[in-house]
C-alpha positions in Angstrom: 38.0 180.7 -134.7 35.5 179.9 -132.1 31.9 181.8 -132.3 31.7 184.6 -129.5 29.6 183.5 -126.7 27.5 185.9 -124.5 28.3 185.8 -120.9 26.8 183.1 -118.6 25.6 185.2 -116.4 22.1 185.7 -114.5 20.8 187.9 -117.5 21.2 185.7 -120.0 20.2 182.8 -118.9 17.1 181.2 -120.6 14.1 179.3 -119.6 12.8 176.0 -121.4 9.4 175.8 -120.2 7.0 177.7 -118.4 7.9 175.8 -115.3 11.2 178.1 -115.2 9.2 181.0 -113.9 8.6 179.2 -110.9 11.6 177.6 -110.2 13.8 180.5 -110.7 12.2 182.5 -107.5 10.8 182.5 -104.5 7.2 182.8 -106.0 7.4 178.7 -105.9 7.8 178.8 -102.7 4.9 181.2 -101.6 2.3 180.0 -104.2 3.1 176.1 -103.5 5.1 175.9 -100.5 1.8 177.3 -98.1 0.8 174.7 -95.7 -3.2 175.5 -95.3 -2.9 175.3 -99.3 -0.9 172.2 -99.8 -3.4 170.5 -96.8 -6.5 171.4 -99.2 -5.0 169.3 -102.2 -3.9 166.5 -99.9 -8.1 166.5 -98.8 -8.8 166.3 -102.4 -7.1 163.6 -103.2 -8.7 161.3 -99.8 -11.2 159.8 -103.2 -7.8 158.4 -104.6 -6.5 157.0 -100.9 -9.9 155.0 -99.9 -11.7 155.0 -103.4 -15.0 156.5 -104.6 -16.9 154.6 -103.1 -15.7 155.4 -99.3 -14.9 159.1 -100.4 -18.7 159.5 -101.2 -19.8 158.8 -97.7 -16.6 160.3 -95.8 -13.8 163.4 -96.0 -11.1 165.2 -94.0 -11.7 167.4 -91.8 -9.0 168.8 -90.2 -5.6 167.7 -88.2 -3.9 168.0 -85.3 0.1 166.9 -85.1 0.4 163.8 -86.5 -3.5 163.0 -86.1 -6.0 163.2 -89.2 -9.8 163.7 -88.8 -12.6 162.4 -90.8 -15.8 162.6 -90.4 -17.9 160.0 -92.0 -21.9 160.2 -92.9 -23.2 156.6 -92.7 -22.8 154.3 -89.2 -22.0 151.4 -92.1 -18.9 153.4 -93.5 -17.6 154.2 -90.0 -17.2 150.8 -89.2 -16.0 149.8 -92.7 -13.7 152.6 -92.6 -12.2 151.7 -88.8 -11.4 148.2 -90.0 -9.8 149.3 -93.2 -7.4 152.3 -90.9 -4.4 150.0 -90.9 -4.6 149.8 -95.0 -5.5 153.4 -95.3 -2.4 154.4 -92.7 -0.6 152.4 -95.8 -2.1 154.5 -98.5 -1.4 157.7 -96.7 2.6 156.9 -96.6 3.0 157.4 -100.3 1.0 160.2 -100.2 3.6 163.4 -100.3 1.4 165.2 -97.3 -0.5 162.0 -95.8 2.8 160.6 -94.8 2.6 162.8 -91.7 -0.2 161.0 -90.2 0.3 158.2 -88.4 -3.1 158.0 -86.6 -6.5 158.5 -88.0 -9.7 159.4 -85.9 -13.5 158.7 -87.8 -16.0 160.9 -86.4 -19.7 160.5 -87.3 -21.4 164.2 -88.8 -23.4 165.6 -91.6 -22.3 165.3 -95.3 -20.0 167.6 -96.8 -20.9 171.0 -98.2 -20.4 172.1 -101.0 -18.5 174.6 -102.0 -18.6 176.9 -104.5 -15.1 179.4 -105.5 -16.0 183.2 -105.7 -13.9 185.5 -107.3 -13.8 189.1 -108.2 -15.4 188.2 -111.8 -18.7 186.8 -110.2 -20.6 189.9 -109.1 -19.5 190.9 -113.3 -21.1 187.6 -114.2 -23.8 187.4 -112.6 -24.9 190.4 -113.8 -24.6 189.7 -117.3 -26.6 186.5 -116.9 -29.5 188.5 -115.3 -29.0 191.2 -118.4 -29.4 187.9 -120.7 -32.1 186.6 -119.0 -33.8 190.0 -119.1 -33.1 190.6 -122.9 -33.9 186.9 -124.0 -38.0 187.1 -124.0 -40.0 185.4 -126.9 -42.3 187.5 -129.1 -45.7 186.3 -129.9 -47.1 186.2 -133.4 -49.3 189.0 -133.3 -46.1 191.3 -132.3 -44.5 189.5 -135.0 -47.1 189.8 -137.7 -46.7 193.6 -136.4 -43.1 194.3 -137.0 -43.3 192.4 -140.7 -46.2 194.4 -141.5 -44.7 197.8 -140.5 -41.6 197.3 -142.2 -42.7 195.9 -145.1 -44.7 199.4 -145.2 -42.3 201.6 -144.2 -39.0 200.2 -145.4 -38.6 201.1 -149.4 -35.5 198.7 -149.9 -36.3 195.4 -149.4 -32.8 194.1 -148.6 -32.7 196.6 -145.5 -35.9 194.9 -144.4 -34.6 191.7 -143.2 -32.2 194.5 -140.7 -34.8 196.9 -139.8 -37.2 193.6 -138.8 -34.2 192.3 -136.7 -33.6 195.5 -135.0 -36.9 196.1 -134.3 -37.3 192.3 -132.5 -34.6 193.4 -130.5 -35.7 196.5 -129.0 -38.9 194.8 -128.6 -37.5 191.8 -126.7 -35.4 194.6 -124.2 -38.5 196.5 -123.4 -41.1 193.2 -122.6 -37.7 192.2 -120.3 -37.8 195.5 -118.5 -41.1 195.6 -118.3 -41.0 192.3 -116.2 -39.0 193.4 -114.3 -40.5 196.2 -112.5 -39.2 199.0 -114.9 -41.6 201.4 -115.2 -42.6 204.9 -117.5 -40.2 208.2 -116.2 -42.5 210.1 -114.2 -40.9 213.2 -116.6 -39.9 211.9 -119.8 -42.0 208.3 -119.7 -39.2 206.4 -121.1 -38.6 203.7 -118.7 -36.6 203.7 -115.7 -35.6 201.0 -112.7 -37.9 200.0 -110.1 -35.7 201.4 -107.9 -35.7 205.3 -109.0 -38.8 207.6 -109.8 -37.0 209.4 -113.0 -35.1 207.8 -115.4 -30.7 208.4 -115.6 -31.0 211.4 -118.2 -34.1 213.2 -116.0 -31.8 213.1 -112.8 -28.7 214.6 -114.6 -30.6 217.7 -115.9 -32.7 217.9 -112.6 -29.1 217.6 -111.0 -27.9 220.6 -113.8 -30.5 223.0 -113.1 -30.7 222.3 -109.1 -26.9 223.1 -109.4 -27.7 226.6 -111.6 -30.2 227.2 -108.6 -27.2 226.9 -106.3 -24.6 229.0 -108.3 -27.2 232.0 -108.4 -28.2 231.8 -104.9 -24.6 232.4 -104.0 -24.1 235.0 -106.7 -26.5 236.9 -104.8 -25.0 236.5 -101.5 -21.3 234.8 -102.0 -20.7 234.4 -98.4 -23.6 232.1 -97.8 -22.0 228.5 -95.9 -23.8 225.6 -97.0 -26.2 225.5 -94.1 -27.2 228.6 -94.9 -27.7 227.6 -99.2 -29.7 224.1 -98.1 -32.2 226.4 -95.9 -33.2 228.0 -99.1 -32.9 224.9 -101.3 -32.1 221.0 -100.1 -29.0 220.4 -101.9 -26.0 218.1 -101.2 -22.8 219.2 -100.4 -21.1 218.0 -103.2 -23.6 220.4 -105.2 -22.9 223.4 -103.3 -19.0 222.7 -103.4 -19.2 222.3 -106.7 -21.0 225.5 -107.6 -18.7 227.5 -105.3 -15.7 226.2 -107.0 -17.1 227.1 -110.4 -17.5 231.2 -108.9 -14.4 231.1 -107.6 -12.2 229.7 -110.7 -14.6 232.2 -113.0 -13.5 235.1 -110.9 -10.1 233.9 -110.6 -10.0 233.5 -114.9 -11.0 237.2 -114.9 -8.2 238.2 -112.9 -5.8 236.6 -114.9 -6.8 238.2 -117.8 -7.1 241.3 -116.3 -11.4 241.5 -116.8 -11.9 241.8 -113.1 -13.7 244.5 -111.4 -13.6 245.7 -107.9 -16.9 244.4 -107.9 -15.9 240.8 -108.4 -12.7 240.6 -106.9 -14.7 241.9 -103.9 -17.0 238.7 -104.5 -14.0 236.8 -104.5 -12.9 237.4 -101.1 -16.4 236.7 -100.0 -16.7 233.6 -101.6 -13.0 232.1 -99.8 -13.6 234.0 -96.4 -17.4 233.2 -96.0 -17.7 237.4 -95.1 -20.6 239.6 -96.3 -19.8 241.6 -98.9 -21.1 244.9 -96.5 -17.6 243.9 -94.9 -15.1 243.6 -97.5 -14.3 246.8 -99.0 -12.5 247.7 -102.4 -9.0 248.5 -101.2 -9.2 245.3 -98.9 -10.1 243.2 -101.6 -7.4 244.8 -104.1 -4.7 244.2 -101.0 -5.7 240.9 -100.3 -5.8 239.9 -104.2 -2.9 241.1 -105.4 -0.6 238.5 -105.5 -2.3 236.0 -107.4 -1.4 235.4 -111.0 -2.1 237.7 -113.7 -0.8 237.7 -117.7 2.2 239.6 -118.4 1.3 239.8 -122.0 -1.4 242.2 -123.7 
């Protein structure tokens, strides 16, 4: 009885090399296939066509129809290279892309530039090299002698000392690194901060947290205040004074839910989405104009 067999079909079909996930779609085609791309390998391999020797002094530069340009660096090489054409018009018909040449123009110009790839990752890189660099500064003996000395004092264990010295090099190494450079002492705190900023990261956020209280009472006091009217009493950004709007309005709007709201607030409310003085908004328009929005149903 013969073994069953699964269907030959598109979905079952396997691959024997990685190779397969190329040549069973388009993506070949589109990776490979690209003429500007498959024009940039053919100039890397112009060192195999004339040797190293020629490729040193000479490269491709471009094309145009069935006419290849290189430019060449030395006046020697030019005229090497213009009596050799006839063997490199040879060389190029067994190359796969070169084969499409059949005339070759040698232009004198500067040598090559160099180029170097960039991707996505460098700007990453690049920054952890200059963290490295920063964090990789040599102690001297006296700080040395220093740490030994304070541990050895300090530290009761003598197996954790070996840690607690380590640790202590390390912190020492990232502040000497800051230090050159151009960190300097929070004007606030004193721990230090970039060049760039006068307050260190944790001194702007509660700076940030208590201009942003600032804001919320202001427009306690008078809800219909627009944001020109909030920065003329205290310079703020606009995503401050949005925020601390939307935190009075989803307070008041929590209190309605749960059924905690007084006229009072509800009349604040209005004034708060409608930008109208509270002198203008009266209980019963407020309780009109509110009534629809969601409330428990449950006690």
């Amino acid at each position: 009885m013969e073994e069953d067999k699964k269907p030959e079909g598109k979905r079952y079909r396997t691959m024997e090399s990685i190779a397969g996930v190329f040549t069973e779609s388009d993506v070949r085609q589109k990776l490979f296939g690209n003429k500007g791309f498959q024009f940039y390998l053919f100039q890397k391999r112009w060192k195999k066509i004339v040797g190293a020797v020629m490729a040193e002094e000479s490269y491709i530069t471009g094309c145009k129809g069935p006419l290849l340009f290189v430019r060449v660096t030395n006046s020697t090489f030019l005229q090497q290279l213009f009596m050799m054409k006839a063997d490199i018009l040879k060389e190029l018909q067994k190359d796969e892309i070169g084969r499409y040449f059949t005339d070759i123009k040698f232009l004198a110009g500067s040598p090559q530039k160099p180029y170097k790839p960039f991707t996505t990752l460098d700007p990453v890189n690049q920054t952890i090299e200059k963290e490295h660099k920063r964090y990789s500064q040599s102690l001297t003996e006296e700080e040395e002698t220093w740490i030994r000395s304070w541990v050895d004092g300090h530290v009761k264990k003598e197996a954790l000392r070996p840690q607690f010295a380590e640790m202590m090099e390390e912190v020492l190494k990232i502040r000497k690194g800051e230090l050159k450079d151009g960190y300097h002492p929070c004007s606030i705190c004193g721990s230090l901060c970039p060049p760039s900023s006068p307050i260190c990261p944790a001194c702007q956020r509660k700076l940030a947290k208590t201009k942003k209280n600032k804001v919320i009472l202001i427009l306690k006091e008078n809800p219909h205040y627009t944001y020109q009217e909030v920065r003329a009493i205290l310079p703020c950004e606009y995503s401050m004074y949005e925020e601390a709007r939307d935190i009075l309005i989803h307070r008041a709007k929590e209190k309605i839910f749960r059924k905690e709201a007084a006229s009072e607030e509800k009349r604040k409310l209005l004034a708060l989405l409608l930008h109208r003085p509270l002198t203008g908004i009266t209980e019963k328009e407020a309780e009109e104009m509110l009534k629809k929005m969601p409330q428990k149903k449950w006690e």
